[in-house]
C-alpha positions in Angstrom: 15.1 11.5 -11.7 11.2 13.1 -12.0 9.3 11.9 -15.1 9.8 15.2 -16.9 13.7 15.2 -16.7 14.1 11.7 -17.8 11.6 11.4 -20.8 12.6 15.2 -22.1 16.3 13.3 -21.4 15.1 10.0 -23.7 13.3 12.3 -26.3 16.6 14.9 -26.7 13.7 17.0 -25.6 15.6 19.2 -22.8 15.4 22.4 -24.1 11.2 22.3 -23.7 11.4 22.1 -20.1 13.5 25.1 -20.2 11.5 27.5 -22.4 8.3 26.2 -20.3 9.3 27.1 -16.8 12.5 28.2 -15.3 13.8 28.3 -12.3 13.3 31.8 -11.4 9.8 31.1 -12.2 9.6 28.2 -9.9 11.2 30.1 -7.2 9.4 33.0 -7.3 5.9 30.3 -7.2 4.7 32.1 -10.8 5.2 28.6 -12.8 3.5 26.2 -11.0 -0.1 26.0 -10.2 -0.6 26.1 -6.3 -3.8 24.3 -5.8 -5.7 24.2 -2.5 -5.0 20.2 -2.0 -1.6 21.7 -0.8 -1.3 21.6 3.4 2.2 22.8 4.6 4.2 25.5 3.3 8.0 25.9 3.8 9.3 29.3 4.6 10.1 30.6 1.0 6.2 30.2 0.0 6.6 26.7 -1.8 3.5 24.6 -1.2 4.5 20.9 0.7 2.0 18.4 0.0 0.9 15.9 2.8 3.0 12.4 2.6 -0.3 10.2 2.2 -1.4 12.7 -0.8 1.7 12.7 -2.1 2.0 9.0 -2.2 -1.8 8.2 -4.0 -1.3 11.0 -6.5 2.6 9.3 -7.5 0.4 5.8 -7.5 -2.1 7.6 -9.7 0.1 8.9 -12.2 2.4 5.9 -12.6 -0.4 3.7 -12.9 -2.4 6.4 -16.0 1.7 6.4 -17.3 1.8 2.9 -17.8 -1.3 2.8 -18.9 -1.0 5.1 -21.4 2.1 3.1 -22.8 0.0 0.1 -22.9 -3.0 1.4 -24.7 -1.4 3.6 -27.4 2.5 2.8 -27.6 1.8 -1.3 -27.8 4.3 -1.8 -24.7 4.0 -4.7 -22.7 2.3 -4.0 -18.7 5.9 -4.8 -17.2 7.9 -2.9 -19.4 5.2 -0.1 -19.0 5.6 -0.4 -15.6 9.3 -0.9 -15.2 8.7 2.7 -17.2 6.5 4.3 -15.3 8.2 3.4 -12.1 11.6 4.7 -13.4 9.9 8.2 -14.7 7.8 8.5 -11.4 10.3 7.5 -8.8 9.3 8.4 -4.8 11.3 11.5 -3.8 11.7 12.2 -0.3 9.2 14.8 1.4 12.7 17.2 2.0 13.0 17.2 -2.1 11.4 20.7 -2.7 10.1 20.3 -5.8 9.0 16.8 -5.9 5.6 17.6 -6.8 6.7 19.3 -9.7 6.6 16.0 -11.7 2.3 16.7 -11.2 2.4 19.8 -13.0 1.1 18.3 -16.2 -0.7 14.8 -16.8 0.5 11.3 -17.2 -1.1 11.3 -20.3 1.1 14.6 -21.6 4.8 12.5 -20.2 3.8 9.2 -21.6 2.9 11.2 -25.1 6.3 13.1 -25.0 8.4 10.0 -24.3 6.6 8.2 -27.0 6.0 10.3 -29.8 8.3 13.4 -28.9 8.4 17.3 -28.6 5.4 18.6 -30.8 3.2 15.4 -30.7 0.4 17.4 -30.7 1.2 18.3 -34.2 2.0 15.4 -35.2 -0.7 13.9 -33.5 -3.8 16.0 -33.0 -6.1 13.2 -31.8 -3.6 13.0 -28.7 -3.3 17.0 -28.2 -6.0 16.3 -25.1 -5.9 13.3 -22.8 -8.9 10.4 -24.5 -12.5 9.8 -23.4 -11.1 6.8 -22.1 -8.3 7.7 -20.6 -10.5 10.6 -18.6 -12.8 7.1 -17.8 -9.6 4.9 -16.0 -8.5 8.0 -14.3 -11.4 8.2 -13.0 -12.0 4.6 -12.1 -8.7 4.8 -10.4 -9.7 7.4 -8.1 -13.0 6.4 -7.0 -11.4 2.7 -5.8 -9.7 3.9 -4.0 -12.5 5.2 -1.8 
């Protein structure tokens, strides 16, 4: 299950993802920002990203989730992982919209699953992804060359 399916699932959030984008939307390529990293393209328009991209950018985000979970929701690293893993599983490069689960940050899922729909409101100092998460992010990124 992508990241935004299960913690919109957890949170009794569903109905978000549904006002957000819907599948018309996704089908006719309006929803979804189609960014230049993108190399193939399957015959409807839909934007395939390359397996090795694909692969650092789930890493990436699993690793900002968890870390996100550890640094404001007080989890433990395993059980952050064991989370981030479950919310980011691999899907197979024939899954058309497995890079769907990119369209917003880590930091925005991990928020959602932990605070809920709204957290914004009820939380305006995490409206925007930290200073410091901006920082690991980046330190992510550049170690891995």
């Amino acid at each position: 299950m992508l990241c935004w399916a299960s913690v919109l699932q957890r949170t009794g959030e569903a109905g978000l993802w549904t006002r957000a984008v819907n599948r018309s939307m996704l089908d006719s390529g309006t929803g979804v920002n189609r960014t230049s990293r993108r190399a193939g393209q399957m015959a409807d328009g839909w934007q395939v990203t390359p397996e090795e991209q694909y692969v650092a950018h789930l890493e990436h985000e699993r690793r900002m989730f968890a870390w996100c979970l550890v640094t404001y929701g007080g989890y433990a690293p395993e059980a952050a992982t064991r989370e981030a893993l479950e919310s980011y599983p691999y899907e197979p490069r024939e899954e058309k919209y497995r890079d769907l689960v990119f369209h917003d940050e880590a930091w925005h899922w991990a928020m959602l699953m932990m605070s809920g729909g709204g957290y914004w409101q009820t939380h305006p100092d995490r409206a925007r992804a930290s200073e410091a998460y901006r920082a690991e992010s980046d330190r992510l990124w550049i170690s891995r060359g």
